[in-house]
Each structure stands twice: as C-alpha cells, then as structure tokens.
N, C-alpha and C positions, 0 to 999 in steps of 0.2 A: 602671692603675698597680698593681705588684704589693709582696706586704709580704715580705720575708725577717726571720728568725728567726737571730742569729749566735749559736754558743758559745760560738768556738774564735780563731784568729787573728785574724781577723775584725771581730773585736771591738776592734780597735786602728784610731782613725781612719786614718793615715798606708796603713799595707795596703789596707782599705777601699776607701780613695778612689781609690786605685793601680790597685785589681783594675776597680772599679765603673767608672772610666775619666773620674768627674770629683768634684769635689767635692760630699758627701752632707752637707746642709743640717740642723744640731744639732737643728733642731725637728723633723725625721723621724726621730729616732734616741730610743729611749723601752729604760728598763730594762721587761725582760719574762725569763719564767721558760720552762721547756719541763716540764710535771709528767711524771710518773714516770720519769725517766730520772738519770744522776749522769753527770759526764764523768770520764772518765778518761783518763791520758795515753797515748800508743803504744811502746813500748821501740822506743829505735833513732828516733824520729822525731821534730819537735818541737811537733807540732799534736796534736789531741784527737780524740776519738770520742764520742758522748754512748754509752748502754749504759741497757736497760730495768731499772728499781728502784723499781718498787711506791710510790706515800708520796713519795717526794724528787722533785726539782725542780733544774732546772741553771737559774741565771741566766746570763743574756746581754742581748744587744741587740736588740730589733724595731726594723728599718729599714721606714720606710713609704714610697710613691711611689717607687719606683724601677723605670722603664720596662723594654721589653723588652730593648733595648742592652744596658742593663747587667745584666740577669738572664741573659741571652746571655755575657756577658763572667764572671761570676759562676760559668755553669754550666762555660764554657770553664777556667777556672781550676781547680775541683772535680776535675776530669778524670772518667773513668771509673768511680775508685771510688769516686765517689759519688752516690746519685741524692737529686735535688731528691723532698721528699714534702709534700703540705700539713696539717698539723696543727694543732691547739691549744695556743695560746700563753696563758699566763695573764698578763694585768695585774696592776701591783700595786693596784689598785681590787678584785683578785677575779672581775675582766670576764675572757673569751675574745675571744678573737680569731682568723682565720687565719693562718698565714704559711706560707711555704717554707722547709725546713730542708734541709740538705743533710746527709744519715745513712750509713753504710754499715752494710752485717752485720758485727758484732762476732767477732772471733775473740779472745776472751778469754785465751786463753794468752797474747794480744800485750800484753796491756796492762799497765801499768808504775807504777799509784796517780794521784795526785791531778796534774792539772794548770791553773796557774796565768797568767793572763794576764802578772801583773807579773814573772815567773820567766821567760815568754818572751819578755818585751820587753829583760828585760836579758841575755838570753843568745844569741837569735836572730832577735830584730827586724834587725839590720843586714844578717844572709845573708838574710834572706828577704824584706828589699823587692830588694835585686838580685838574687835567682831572680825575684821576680814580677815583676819590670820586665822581664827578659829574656823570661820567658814571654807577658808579655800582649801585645811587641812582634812575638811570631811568629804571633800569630791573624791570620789572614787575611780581605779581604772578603765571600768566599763562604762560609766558614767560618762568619763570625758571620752572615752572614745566613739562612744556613739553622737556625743553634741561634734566632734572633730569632723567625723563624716558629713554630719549638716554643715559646716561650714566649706567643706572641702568642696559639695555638689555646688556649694553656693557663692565661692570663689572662681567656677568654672565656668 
C-alpha cells in the first residue's frame, strides 16, 4: 500500500475520492506537514504549487493505504506536469514519514501569493469536480494499467 502527501486540491474529500476512484476511509487521512517548502498559488489557474523555503512547512493531508489503482488514477490525473517524488512528511508527533507528493519545477514568475483551500472550494470546487469527472471518465483500461505497473515497481 502506498502513502500520498496532499497540498493542494486534493485536500478536499469530495475531489479526492472522485480522482482516487472510491471512497478514502477518514482513518487514512492524517494532518501532516511537507518541511521546507510554502505553497503558493499559480496566476491564471486555481491549484497550488509547493516552492523550496528553508524553515517553513506547508500542511496538508497524508493519505495512507491507498493501492496501485488509485496511485495509477492519481498519477493519471497529475498529468505530465507533474511528477510523483517520495519524500519526508513530518507528523504532528515530530515523527517522519514517507509519502508521495506530486511537485513540479516552479517557474516563480508564475506565481500569484498565498493559496487557500477554503478560497477554493468556494470559488472553484464546482468547475473542477466536472473537469475531473470528465477527465477520469476518459482513462482508459490499458492506460491505467500500464501507469498500475509503474506504481506497483515503485511500491516494491
């Protein structure tokens, strides 16, 4: 079973469970932090980006147990620009942990300050479970089983 790290949309059960393809079980879902990073938001788009910053810490969600399927379905959604990386997640105990984050390289001209989960649930949670409903209905069998195998090598 593998652990993802949310920052960003993500972070909203409803999407989540949409992307991951079933419902993700509240005892797998734990506040956890990402150190040295700060999110910020993207001009022009309405999801995040974490960005390295020494000292700070972005909170979000560690999702735990969640198969290849839906790391497959996950990475399908990500698309391109982003790649899955595994890193160190701090608990609020102090403890580490691993997880999988999905990062891109920052093009800092793009970004546009502070970005807020509750800012996007009231302003573009509606468009964006119907883009992700429409996109997760177009992944295909082959599709996801070949991204299945990459996580499966990468789970081992």
């Amino acid at each position: 079973m593998l652990s993802f790290f949310f920052f960003g949309t993500l972070m909203d059960p409803d999407l989540r469970d949409l992307v991951v393809g079933r419902p993700v079980l509240e005892e797998c879902v734990r506040k956890a932090f990402l150190p040295n990073t700060r999110r910020v938001a993207i001009r022009g788009q309405s999801y995040p980006i974490v960005v390295p910053d020494a000292g700070n810490r972005v909170e979000g969600h560690l999702v735990r147990d969640l198969d290849e399927t839906a790391a497959a379905r996950l990475g399908y959604y990500e698309g391109d620009e982003f790649n899955a990386e595994l890193r160190d997640i701090e608990l609020p105990t102090e403890n580490y942990t691993k997880a999988w984050v999905f990062l891109t390289n920052p093009d800092l001209s793009l970004t546009s300050g502070k970005w807020r989960l509750g800012d996007w649930q009231r302003q573009f949670k509606r468009e964006s479970l119907c883009q992700a409903r429409s996109a997760m209905a177009e992944i295909d069998t082959l599709e996801l089983d070949g991204l299945k195998a990459d996580w499966r090598n990468a789970s081992a």
